[in-house]
TIPADO-548358 format. One record per residue: x, y, z of N, C-alpha, C in turn. Coordinates in steps of 0.1 Angstrom, whole numbers, padded with zeros to 4 digits, always signed. Layout:
% residues N
XYZXYZXYZ
...
//
This chain:
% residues 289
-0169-0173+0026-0163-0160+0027-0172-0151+0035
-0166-0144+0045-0178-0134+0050-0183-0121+0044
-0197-0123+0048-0200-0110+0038-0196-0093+0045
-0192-0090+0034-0187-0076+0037-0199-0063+0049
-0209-0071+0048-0221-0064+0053-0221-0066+0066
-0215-0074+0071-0224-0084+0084-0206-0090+0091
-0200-0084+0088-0185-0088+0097-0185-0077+0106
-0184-0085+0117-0184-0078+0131-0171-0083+0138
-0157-0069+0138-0147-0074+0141-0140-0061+0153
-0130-0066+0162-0126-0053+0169-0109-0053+0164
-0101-0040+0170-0090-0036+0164-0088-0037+0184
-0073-0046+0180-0064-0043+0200-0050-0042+0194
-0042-0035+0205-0030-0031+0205-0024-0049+0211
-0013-0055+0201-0012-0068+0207+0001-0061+0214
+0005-0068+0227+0021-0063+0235+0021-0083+0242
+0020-0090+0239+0016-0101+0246+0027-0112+0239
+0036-0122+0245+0043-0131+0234+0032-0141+0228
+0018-0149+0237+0009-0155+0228+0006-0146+0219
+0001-0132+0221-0004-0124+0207+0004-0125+0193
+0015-0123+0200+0027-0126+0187+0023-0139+0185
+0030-0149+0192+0025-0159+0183+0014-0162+0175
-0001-0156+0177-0010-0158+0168-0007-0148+0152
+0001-0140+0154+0007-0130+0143+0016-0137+0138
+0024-0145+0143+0032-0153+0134+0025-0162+0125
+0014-0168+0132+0009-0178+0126-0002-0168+0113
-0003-0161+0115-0010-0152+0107-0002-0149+0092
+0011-0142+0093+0022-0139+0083+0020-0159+0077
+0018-0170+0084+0022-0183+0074+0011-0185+0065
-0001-0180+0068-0014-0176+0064-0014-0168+0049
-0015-0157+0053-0012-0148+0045-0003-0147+0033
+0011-0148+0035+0020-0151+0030+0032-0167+0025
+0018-0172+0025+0030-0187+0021+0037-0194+0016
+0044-0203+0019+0058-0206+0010+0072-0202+0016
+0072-0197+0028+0082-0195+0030+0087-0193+0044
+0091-0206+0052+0090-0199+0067+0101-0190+0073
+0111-0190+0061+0126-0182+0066+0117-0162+0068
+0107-0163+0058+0102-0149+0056+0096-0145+0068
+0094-0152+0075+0081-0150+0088+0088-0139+0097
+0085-0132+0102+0088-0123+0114+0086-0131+0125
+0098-0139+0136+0095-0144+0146+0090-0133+0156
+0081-0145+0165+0072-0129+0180+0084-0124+0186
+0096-0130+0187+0105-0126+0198+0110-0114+0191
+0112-0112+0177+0108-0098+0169+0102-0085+0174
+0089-0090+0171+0080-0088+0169+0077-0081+0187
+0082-0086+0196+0077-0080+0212+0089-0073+0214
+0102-0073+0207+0114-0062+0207+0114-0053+0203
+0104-0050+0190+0102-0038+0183+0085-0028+0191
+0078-0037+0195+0070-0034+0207+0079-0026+0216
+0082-0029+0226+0091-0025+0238+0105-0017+0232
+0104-0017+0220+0109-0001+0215+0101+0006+0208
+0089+0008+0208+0085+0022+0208+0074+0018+0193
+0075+0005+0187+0068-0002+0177+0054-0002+0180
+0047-0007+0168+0030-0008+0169+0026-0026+0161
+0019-0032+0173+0012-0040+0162-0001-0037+0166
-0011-0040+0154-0027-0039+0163-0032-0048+0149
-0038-0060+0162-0047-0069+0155-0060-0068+0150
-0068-0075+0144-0081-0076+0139-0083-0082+0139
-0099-0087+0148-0103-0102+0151-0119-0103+0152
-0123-0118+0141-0134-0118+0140-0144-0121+0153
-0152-0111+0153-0159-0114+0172-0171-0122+0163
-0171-0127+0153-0189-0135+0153-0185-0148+0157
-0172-0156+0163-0169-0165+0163-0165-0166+0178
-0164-0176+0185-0160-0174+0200-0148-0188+0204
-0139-0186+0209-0131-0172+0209-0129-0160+0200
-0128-0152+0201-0126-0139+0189-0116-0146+0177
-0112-0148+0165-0103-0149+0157-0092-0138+0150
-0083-0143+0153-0076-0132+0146-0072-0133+0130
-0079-0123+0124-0078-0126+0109-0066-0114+0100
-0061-0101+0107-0053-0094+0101-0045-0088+0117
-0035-0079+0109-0030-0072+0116-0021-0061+0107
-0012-0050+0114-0004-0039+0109+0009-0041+0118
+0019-0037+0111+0032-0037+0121+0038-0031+0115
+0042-0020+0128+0057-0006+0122+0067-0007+0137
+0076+0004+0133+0086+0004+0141+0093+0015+0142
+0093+0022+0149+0099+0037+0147+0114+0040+0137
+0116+0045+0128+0129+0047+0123+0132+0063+0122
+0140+0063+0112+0151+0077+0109+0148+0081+0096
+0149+0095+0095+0149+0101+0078+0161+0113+0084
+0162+0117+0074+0172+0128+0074+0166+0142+0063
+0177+0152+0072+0172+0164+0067+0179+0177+0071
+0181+0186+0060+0193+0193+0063+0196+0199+0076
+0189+0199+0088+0182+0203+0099+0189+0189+0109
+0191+0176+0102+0195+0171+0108+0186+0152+0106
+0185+0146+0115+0178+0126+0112+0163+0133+0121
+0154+0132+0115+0138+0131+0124+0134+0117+0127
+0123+0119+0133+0119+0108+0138+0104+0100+0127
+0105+0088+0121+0092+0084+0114+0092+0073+0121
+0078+0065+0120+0071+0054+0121+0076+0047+0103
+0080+0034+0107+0085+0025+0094+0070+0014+0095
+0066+0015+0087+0051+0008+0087+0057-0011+0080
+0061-0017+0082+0063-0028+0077+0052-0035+0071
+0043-0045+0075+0040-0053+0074+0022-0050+0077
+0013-0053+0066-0002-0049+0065-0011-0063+0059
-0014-0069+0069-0017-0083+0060-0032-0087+0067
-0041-0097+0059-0058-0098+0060-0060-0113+0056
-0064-0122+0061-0063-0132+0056-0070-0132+0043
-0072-0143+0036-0072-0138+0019-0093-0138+0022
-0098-0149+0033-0113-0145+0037-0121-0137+0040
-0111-0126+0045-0114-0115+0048-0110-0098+0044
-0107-0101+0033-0107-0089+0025-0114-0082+0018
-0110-0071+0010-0128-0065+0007-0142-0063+0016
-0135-0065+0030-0143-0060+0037-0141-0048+0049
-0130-0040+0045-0124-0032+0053-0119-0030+0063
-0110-0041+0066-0102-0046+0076-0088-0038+0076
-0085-0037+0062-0071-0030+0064-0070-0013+0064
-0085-0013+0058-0083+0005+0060-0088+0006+0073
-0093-0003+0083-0095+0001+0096-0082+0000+0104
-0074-0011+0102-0057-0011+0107-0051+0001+0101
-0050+0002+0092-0041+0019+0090-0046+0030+0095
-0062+0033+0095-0067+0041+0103-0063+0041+0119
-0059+0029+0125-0060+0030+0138-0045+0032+0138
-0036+0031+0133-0024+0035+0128-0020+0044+0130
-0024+0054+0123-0027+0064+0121-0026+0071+0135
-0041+0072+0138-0044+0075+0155-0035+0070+0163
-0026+0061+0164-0018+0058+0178+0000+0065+0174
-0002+0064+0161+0016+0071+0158+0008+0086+0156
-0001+0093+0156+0000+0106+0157-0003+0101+0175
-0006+0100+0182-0004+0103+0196+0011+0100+0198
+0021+0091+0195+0036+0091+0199+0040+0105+0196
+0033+0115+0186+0040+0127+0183+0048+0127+0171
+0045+0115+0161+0052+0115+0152+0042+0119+0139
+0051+0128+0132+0047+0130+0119+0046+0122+0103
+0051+0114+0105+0052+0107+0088+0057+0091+0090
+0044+0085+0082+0048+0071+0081+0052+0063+0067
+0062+0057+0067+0065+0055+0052+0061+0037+0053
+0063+0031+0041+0062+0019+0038+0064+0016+0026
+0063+0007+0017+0067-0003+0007+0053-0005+0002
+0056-0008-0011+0042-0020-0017+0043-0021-0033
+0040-0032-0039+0043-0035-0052+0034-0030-0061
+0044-0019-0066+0035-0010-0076+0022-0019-0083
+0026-0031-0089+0016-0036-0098+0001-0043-0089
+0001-0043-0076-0011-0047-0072-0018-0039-0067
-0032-0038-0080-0036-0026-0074-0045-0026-0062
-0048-0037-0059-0061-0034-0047-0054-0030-0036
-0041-0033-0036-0029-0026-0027-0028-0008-0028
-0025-0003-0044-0026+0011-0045-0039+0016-0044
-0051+0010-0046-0061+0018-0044-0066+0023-0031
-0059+0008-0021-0059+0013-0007-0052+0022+0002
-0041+0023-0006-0028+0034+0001-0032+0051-0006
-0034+0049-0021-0036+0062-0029-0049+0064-0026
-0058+0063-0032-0073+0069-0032-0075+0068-0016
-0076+0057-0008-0083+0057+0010-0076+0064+0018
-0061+0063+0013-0055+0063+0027-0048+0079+0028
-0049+0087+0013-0036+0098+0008-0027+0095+0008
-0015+0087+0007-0007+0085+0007-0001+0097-0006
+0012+0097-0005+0018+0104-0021+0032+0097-0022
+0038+0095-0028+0049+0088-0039+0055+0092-0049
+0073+0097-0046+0076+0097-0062+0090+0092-0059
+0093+0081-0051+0099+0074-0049+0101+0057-0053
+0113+0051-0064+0111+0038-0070+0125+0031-0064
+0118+0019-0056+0132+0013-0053+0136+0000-0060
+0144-0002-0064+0148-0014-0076+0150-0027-0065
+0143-0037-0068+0148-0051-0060+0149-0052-0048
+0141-0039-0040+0146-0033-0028+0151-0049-0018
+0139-0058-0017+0142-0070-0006+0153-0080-0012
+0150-0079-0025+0163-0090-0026+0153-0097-0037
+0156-0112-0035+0152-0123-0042+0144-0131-0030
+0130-0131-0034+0119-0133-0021+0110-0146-0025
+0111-0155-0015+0110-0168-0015+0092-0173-0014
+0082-0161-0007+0071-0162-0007+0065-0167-0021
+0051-0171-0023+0041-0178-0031+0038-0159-0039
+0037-0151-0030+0030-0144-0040+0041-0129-0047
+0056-0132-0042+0066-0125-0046+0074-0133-0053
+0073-0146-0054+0094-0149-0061+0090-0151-0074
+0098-0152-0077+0100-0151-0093+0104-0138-0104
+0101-0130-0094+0101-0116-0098+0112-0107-0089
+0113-0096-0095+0123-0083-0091+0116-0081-0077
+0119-0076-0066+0112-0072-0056+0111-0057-0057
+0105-0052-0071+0107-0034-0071+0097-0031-0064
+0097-0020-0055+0086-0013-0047+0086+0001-0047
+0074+0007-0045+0074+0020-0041+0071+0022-0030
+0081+0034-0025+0082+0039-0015+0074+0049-0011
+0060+0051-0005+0056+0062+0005+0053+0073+0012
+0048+0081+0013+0049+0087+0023+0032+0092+0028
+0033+0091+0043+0020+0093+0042+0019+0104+0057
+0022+0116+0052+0020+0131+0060+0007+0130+0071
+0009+0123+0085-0006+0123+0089-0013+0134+0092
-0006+0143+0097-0012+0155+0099-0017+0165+0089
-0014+0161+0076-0022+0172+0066-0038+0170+0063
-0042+0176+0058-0059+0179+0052-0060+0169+0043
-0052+0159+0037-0052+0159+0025-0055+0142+0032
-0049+0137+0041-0049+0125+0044-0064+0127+0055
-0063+0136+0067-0076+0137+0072-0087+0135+0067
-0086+0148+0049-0101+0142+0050-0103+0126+0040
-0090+0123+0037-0095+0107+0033-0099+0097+0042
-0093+0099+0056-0101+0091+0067-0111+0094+0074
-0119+0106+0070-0129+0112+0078-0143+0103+0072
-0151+0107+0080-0163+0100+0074-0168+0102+0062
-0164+0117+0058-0171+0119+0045-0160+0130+0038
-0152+0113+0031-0137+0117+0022-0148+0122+0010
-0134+0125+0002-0142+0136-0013-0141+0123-0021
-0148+0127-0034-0154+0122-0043-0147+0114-0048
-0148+0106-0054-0135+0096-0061-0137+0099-0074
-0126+0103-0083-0128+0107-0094-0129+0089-0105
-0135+0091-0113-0132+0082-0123-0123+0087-0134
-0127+0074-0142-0116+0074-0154-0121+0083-0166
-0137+0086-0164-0139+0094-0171-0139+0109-0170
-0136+0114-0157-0136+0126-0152-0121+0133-0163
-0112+0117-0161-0099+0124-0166-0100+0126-0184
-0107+0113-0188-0109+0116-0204-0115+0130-0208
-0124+0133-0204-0133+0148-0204-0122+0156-0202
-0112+0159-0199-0101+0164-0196-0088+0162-0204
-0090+0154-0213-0077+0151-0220-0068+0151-0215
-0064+0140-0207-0047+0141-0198-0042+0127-0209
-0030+0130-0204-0018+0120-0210-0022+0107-0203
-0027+0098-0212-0027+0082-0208-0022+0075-0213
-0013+0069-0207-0004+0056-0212-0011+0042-0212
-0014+0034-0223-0023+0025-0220-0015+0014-0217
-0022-0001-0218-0012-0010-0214-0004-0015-0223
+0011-0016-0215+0029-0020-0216+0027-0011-0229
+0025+0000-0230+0028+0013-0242+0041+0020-0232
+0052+0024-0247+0060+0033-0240+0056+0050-0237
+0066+0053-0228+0064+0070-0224+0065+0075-0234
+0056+0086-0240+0059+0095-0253+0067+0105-0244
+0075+0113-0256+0077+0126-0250+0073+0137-0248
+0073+0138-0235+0063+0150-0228+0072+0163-0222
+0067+0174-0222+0070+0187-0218+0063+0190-0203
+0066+0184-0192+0056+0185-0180+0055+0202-0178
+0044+0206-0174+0043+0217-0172+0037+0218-0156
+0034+0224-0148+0027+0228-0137+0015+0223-0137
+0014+0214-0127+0001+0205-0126-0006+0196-0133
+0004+0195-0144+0002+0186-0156+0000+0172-0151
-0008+0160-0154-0013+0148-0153-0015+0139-0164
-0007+0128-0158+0002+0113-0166-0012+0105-0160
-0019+0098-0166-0022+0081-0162-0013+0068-0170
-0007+0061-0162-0005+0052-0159-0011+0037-0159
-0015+0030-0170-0025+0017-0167-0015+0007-0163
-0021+0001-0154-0015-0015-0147-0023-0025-0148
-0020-0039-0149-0028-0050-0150-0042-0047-0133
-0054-0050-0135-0061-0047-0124-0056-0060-0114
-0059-0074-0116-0059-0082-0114-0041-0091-0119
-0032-0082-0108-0014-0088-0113-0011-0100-0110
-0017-0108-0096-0012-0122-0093-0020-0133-0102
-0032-0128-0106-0033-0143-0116-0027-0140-0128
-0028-0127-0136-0015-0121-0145-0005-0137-0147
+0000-0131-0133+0015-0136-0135+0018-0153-0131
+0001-0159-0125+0002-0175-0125+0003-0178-0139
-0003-0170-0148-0011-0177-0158+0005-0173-0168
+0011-0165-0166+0021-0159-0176+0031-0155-0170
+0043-0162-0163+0055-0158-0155+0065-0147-0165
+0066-0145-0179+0070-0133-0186+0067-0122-0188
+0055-0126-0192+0041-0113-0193+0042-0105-0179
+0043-0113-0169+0046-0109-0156+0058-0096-0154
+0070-0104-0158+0084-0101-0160+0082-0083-0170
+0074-0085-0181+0075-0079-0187+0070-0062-0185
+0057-0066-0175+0049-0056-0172+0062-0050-0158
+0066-0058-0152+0080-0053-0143+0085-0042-0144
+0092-0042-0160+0105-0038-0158+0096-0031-0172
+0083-0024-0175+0079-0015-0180+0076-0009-0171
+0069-0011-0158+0063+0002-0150+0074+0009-0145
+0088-0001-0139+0100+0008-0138+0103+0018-0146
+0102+0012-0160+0106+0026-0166+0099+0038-0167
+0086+0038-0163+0076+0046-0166+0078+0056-0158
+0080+0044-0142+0078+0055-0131+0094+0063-0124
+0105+0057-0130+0113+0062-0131+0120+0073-0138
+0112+0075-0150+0111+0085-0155+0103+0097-0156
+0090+0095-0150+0083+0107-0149+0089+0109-0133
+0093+0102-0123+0096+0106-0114+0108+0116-0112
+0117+0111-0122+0132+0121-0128+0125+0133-0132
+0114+0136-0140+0111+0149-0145+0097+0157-0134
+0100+0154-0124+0093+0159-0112+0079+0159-0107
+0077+0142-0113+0056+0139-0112+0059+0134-0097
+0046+0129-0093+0045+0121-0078+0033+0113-0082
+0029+0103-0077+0015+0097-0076+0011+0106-0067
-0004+0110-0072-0014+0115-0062-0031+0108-0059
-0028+0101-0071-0042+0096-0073-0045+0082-0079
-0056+0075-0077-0051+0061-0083-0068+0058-0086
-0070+0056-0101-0085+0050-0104-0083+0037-0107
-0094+0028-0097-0095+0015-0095-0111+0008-0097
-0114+0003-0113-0127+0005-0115-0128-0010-0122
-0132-0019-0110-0133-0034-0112-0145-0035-0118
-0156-0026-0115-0172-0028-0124-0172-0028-0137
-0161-0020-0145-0164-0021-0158-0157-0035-0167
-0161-0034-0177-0161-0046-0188-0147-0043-0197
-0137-0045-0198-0130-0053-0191-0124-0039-0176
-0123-0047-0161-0116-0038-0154-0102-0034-0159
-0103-0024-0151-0090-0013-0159-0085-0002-0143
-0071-0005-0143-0065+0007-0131-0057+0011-0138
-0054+0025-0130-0045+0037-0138-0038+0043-0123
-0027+0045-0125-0019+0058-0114-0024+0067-0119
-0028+0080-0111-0022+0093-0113-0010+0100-0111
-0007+0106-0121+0009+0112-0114+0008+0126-0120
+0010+0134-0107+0007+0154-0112+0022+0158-0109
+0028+0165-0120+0040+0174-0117+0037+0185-0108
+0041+0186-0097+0043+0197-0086+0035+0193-0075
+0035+0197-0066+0029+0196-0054+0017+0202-0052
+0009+0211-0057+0000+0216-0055-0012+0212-0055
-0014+0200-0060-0028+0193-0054-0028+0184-0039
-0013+0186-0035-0014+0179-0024-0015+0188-0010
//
């Protein structure tokens, strides 16, 4: 596995049908089990040549370069009483399993970032399975993202190694690039990361794990945590119900503080302690954001 210290890799805009093809071969990599799931390149160079993004990431200590991740969006539509705007639809964020934890993917969303604010667009949404968190800690704490959006089974019944068996519930997004809030998470010197004990010192509402929602009175800036399994795909090798079960609890969690007007703003992701433990944050109102 390479060490996180000493990986020397570059980020390119791929427009090429070989490049696609090494991105295909990449998604069988990443995602296996399933070749109906793959994004073919002939895709993949039609959503390019309308107005799409992919940008690769490729190991240079090796020669030829390697390609070990990439990012891919596509311009879409939102609506608004004003009328349909224009967003970036962020699809697809993947790292070979060798190369993670070593900040490959917050450097593809970063460059992301930088190339859809030059198209002139404002807001990129995307997808990701509430329960994994090294996924939320990279979207919530790195990236700013905010969320108070839950979509039930959104893809269907998904045939991949590290989705089927389960509901395809996801949360939906959004990630404002032009505010302060996302800047200074990508700036060189983002703010502090709160821990889990910043929040205890503080007495907020914590829901521990598969406990139900008590009844709460949200008030103005009021803050819910949320615990999730830290570590969900071996969870769910080792226990396909226990899996099932933790599912169709976070739905309800987040479906209902979502109805009473919370968002995720924040996400503590603390693998060093004995046993690791992740938590959502979720603040009623907008005002921390």
């Amino acid at each position: 596995m390479p060490n996180s210290s000493r990986v020397s890799f570059s980020l390119c805009i791929l427009e090429t049908p070989a490049e696609m093809e090494a991105v295909e071969d990449l998604e069988r990599l990443i995602w296996p089990g399933s070749e109906t799931d793959v994004i073919p390149s002939h895709m993949l160079l039609a959503a390019v040549h309308g107005g799409g993004l992919v940008i690769g990431a490729y190991d240079d200590t090796v020669e030829p370069p390697r390609p070990v991740g990439f990012v891919f969006g596509f311009p879409g539509l939102y609506y608004t009483p004003d009328g349909p705007r224009l967003k970036h639809c962020s699809h697809q964020l993947g790292v070979l399993p060798a190369y993670r934890n070593t900040g490959i993917g917050f450097r593809l969303k970063r460059a992301q970032w930088q190339m859809v604010r030059h198209q002139g667009i404002d807001r990129i949404t995307w997808t990701f399975d509430p329960l994994l968190s090294r996924n939320a800690h990279l979207n919530i704490t790195k990236l700013g993202i905010a969320c108070n959006t839950y979509l039930r089974n959104f893809y269907g019944e998904m045939r991949d190694a590290m989705n089927q068996g389960l509901p395809s519930d996801r949360l939906e997004v959004d990630w404002w690039v032009n505010t302060r809030r996302v800047t200074q998470r990508l700036s060189k010197r983002p703010r502090r990361r709160l821990q889990l004990a910043d929040f205890l010192k503080a007495e907020i509402l914590i829901i521990p794990a598969l406990s139900p929602l008590p009844s709460i009175t949200p008030t103005a800036n009021s803050l819910v945590l949320i615990e999730i399994p830290t570590d969900f795909l071996s969870l769910k090798a080792g226990d396909s119900n226990l899996a099932l079960q933790w599912r169709m609890h976070t739905r309800t969690l987040f479906e209902e503080l979502f109805a009473q007007g919370y968002l995720i703003t924040d996400f503590i992701y603390e693998v060093c302690d004995d046993p690791p433990r992740s938590f959502y944050v979720l603040s009623h109102g907008e005002a921390t954001l």
